[in-house]
VOGU-3710 file (C-alpha; in Angstrom, 3 decimals, decimal comma):
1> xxxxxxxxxx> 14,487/-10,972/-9,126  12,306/-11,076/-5,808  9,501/-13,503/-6,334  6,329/-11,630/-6,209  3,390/-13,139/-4,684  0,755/-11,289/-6,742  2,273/-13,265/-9,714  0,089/-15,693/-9,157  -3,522/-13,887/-9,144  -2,278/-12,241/-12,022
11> xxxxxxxxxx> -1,542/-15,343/-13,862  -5,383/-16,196/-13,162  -6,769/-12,991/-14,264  -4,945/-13,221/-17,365  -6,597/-16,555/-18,090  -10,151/-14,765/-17,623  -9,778/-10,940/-18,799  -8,751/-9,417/-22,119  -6,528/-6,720/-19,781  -5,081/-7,026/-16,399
21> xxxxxxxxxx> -4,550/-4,059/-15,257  -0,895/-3,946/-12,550  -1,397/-0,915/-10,362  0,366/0,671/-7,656  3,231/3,146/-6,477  5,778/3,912/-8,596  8,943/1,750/-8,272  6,567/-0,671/-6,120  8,152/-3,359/-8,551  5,460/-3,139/-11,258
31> xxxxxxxxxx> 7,163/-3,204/-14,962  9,645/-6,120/-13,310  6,605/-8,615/-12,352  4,260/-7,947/-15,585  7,612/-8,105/-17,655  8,435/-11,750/-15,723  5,302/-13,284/-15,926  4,680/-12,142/-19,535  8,064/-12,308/-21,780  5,981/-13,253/-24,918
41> xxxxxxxxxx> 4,194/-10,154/-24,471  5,820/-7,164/-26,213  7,065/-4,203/-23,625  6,107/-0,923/-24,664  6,928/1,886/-21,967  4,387/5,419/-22,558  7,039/7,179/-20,512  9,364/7,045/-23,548  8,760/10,583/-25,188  8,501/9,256/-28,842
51> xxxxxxxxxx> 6,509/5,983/-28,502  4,077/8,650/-26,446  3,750/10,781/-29,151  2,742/8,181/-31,265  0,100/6,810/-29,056  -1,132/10,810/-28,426  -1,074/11,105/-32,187  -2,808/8,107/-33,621  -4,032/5,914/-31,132  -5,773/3,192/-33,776
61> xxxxxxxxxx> -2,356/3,066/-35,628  -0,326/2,367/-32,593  -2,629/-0,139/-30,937  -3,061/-1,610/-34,336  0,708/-3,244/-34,087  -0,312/-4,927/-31,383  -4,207/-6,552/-32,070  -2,358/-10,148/-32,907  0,543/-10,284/-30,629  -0,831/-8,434/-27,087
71> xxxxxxxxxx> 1,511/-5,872/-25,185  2,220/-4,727/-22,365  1,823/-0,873/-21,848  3,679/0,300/-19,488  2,479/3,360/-17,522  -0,266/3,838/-19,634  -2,407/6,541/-17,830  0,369/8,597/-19,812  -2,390/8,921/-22,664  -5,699/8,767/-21,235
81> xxxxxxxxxx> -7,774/8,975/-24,728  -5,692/5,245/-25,104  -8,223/3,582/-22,801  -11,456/4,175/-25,126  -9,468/2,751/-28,543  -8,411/-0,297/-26,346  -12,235/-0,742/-25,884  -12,647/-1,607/-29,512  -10,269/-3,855/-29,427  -10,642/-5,859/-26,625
91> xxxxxxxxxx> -13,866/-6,269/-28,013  -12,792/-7,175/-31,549  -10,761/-9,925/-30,309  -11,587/-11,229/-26,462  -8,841/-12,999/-26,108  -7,641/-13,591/-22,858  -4,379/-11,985/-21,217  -4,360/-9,942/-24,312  -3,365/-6,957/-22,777  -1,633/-6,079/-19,678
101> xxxxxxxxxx> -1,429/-2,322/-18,352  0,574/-1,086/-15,215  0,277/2,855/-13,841  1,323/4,884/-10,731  -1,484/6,773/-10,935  -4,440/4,810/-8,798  -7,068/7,436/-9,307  -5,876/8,488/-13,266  -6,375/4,660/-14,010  -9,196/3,743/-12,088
111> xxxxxxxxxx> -11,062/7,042/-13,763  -10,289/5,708/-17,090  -10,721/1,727/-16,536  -14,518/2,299/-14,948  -15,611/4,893/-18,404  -13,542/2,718/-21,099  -12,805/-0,768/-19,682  -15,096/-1,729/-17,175  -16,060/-5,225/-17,235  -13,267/-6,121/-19,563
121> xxxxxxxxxx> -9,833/-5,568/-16,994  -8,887/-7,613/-13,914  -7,095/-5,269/-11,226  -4,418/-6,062/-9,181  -2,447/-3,378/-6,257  0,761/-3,948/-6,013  2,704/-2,311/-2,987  6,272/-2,533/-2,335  7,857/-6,020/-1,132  6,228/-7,930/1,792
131> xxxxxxxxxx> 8,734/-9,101/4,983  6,803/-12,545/3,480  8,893/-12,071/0,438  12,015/-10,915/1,341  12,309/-14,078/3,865  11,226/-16,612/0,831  14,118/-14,975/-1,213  16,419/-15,251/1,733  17,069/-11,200/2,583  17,820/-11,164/6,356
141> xxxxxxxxxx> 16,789/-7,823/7,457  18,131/-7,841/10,995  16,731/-5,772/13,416  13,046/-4,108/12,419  14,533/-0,834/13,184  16,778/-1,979/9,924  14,062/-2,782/7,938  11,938/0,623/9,396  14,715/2,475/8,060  15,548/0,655/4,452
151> xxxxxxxxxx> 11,693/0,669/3,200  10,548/-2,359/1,122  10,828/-0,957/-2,498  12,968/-3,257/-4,459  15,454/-1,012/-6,075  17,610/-0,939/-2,491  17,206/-4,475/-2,495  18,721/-5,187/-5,925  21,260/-2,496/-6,110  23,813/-0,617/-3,625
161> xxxxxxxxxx> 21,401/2,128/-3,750  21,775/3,925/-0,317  17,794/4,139/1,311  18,901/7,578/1,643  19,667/8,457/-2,017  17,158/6,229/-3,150  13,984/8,220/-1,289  15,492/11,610/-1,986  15,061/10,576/-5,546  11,854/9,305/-4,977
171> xxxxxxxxxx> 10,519/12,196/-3,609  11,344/14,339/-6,517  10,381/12,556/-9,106  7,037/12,198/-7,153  7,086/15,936/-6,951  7,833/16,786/-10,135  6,526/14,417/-12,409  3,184/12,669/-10,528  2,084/16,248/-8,990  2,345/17,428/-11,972
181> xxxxxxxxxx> 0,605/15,264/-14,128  -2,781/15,433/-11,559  -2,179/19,396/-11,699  -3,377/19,454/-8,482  -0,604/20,917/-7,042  0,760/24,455/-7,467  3,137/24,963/-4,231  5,593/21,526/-4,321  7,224/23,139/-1,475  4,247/23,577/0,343
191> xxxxxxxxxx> 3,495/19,980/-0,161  6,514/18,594/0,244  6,497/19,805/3,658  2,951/18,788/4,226  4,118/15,248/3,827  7,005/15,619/6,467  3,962/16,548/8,631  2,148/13,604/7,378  5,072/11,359/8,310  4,872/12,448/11,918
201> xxxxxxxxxx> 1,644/11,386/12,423  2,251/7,685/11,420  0,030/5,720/13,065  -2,223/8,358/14,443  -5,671/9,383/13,773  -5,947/12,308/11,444  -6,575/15,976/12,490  -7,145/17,698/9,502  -7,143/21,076/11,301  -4,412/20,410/13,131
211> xxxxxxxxxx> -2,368/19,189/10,053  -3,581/22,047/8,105  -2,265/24,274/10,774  1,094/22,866/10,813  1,656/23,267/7,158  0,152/26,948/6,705  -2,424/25,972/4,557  -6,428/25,635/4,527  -8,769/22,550/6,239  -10,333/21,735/2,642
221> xxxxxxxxxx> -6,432/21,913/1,505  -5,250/19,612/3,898  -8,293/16,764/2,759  -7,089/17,607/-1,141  -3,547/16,726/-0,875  -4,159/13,604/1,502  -6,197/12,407/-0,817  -3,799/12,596/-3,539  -1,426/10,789/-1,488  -3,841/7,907/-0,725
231> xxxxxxxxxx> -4,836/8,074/-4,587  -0,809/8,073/-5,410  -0,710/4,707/-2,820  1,628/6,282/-1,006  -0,507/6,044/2,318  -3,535/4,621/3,104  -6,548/5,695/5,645  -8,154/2,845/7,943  -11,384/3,399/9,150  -12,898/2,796/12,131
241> xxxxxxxxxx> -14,829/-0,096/13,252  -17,871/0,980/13,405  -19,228/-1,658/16,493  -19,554/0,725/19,649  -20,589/-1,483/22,540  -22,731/1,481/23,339  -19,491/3,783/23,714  -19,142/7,556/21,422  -16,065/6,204/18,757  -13,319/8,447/17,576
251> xxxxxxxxxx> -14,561/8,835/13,810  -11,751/10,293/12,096  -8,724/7,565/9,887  -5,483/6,659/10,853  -2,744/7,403/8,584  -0,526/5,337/7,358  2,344/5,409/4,833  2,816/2,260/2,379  6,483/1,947/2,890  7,839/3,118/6,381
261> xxxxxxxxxx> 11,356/3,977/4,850  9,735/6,541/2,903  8,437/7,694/6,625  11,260/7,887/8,343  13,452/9,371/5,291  10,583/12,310/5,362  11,091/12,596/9,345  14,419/13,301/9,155  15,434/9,841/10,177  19,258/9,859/9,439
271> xxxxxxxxxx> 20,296/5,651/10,425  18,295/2,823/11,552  19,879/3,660/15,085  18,174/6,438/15,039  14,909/4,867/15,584  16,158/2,762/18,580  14,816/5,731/20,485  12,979/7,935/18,173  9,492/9,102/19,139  7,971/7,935/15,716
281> xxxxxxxxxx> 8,963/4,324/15,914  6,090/2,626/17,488  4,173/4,333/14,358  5,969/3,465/11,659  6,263/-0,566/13,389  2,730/0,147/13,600  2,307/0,700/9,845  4,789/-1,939/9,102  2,605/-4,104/10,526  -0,615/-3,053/9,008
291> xxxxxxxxxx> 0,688/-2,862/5,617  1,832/-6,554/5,596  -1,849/-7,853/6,343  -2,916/-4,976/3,516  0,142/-6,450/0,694  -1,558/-10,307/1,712  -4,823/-8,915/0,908  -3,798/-7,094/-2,379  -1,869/-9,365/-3,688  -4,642/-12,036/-3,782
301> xxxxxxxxxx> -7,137/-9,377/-5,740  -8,847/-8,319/-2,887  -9,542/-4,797/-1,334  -8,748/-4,212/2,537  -10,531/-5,808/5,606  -8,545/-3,719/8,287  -9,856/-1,464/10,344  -8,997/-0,324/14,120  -11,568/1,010/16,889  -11,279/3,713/19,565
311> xxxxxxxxxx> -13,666/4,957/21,745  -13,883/8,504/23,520  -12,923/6,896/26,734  -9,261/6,328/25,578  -9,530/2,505/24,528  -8,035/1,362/21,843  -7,328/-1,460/19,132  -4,750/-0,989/16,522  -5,874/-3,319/14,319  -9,596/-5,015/13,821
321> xxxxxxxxxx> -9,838/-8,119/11,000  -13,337/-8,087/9,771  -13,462/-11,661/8,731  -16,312/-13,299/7,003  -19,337/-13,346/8,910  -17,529/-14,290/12,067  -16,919/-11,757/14,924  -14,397/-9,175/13,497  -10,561/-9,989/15,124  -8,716/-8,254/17,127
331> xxxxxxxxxx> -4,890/-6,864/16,835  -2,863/-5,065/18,950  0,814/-3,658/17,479  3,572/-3,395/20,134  6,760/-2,445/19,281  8,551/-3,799/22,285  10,867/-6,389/21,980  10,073/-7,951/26,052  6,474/-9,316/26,101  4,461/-7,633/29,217
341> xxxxxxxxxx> 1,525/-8,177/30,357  0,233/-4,827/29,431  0,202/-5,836/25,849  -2,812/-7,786/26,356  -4,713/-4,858/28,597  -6,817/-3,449/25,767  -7,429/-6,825/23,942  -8,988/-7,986/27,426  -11,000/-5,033/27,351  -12,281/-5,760/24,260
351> xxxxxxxxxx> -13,197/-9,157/24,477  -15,060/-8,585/27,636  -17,177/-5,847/25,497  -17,290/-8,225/22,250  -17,454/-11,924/24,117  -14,380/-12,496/21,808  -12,716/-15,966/22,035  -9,148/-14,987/23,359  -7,743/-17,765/20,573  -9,082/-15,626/17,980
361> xxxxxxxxxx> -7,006/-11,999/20,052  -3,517/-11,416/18,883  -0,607/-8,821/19,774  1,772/-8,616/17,846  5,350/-7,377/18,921  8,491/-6,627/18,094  10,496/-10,078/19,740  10,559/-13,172/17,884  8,986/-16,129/20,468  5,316/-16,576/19,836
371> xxxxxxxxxx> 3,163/-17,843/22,873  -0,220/-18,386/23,527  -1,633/-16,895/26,823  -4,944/-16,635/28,444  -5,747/-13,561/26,966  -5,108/-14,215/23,307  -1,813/-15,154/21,264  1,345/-13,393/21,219  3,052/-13,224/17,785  6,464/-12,380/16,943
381> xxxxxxxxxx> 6,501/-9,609/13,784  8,691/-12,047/11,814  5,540/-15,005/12,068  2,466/-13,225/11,475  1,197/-16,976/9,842  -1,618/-17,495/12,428  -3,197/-14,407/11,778  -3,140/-14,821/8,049  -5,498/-17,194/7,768  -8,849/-14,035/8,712
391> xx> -7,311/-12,161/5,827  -7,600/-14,595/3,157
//
């Protein structure tokens, strides 16, 4: 097993709360974490058709086998009306780590954890495995185009599961099974092809009329079913940075998926060769990149501090660290493997808008030798350790 490194916040919050609550993705390695860090704990999976029907049935009976010994209920948004008989017994008891519940569903859980169990669960987002934690288990990924093209969900990693098979399969059972359960969805067709659009647009700032256009459906659709993909964790929207230097900003998100095999699999993307040349490969580096500062942030408990800015005239930062109360930090993303001395145009830019210390200015790029130049720091992909420290 693949060292997580959530294990440890969750170990904390289990020493505090009556519930921790492991939530993210499905096959983001949830069930194999909770199941590591708590083997006294009994494992009861709600996706197993009987053991659901129980719960459904008589909720106080089926909790009740578990008010001395604790459990771990897997998938649990499976039977919502669980959440307000967990209430009473959380209550009853207060003993710490009693409980720990994992879900795929953000939004399902997060609906029921704020009416039933506010106050009373510790939350952690788990993602799919950080480049961190591949290294510290000793998976070389050669090139990034490799790793662009594999995805980081463990199940490749620990199996001879082709990426290919492995994200067809993960599409349909997304499909079929998570649409379905938000019934949100009527045409899977239609969105299944709205997220091949989505995919294209890694790493760009979103045009919902545009998308909408693309994929034959309606603006107010388009906003619907990217929202259940950021609910489902599959992508994420960063903002922009709101500090304008007296210049109009681009207001719209960027998109981003969570995993850019799942990207490149929805592209079309046939081999990691492919992407030595392909037109979506800066993006999906790009989101590579961001997602690995988003897993360091998760996996310590805490929500994300990433943002990027653009401003009507063209200028651009991929990335901007809001850090503290210090100035906010910049990051550029450059998938280039030969440092230039463009890379560092829009950082100087910024720091002669934003009186930015160039120390505190990164880029990072695809090579591997770090430097430190007059305009800020150059950092290969595979050492992203001096920027770390502004996300902690």
């Amino acid at each position: 097993m693949i060292q997580r490194e959530a294990e440890e916040k969750i170990r904390s919050l289990a020493l505090g709360f009556p519930a921790v609550s492991v939530i993210g993705p499905r096959q983001s390695g949830k069930t194999t974490l909770v199941r590591s860090v708590f083997p006294q704990l009994p494992y009861v999976s709600l996706e197993d058709p009987d053991t659901r029907a129980f719960a459904v049935e008589d909720a106080r009976s089926f909790l009740a086998q578990y008010e001395k010994t604790g459990a771990v209920l897997d998938e649990v948004q499976r039977v919502p009306d669980l959440f307000s008989y967990l209430q009473g017994v959380l209550d009853r008891h207060q003993r710490p780590g009693q409980f720990i519940l994992t879900g795929s569903q953000n939004f399902l859980m997060m609906e029921r954890i704020s009416q039933s169990l506010a106050g009373r669960v510790g939350i952690v987002k788990l993602l799919p495995l950080s480049m961190r934690e591949l290294a510290r288990h000793g998976i070389e990924t050669g090139r990034y185009e490799d790793l662009l093209y594999a995805g980081l969900f463990p199940r490749p990693y620990s199996s001879c599961i082709h990426p290919r098979d492995f994200y067809s399969s993960y599409i349909q059972t997304y499909l079929e099974r998570d649409l379905r359960l938000l019934k949100q969805v009527q045409n899977l067709s239609a969105f299944q092809t709205f997220m091949k659009m989505c995919a294209y647009r890694s790493g760009q700032v979103v045009n919902y009329s545009a998308l909408a256009n693309d994929c034959g459906i309606t603006h107010n659709t388009a906003k619907e079913w990217l929202s259940l993909l950021e609910t489902s964790m599959l992508v994420i929207l960063i903002r922009p940075h709101q500090k304008n230097f007296n210049k109009r900003l681009v207001k719209m998100p960027k998109l981003y998926f969570t995993d850019p095999g799942l990207a490149a699999h929805l592209a079309g993307v046939q081999s990691a060769d492919d992407l030595c040349y392909h037109p979506l490969k800066g993006g999906l580096f790009e989101s590579l990149i961001i997602t690995e500062f988003l897993k360091f942030r998760l996996n310590r408990g805490k929500e994300s501090n990433l943002y990027f800015w653009r401003d009507k005239l063209g200028h651009e930062i991929d990335c901007i660290i809001e850090y503290g109360g210090w100035d906010p930090v910049p990051v550029e993303i450059k998938s280039g493997r030969t440092a230039s001395s463009d890379f560092f145009k829009e950082i100087a830019y910024w720091n002669s808008l934003s009186g930015n210390n160039p120390d505190r200015s990164f880029v990072v790029y695809g090579g591997d030798q770090s430097q430190r130049r007059v305009a800020g720091q150059l950092i290969g992909y595979r050492d992203l350790e001096p920027i770390l420290p502004y996300l902690e």
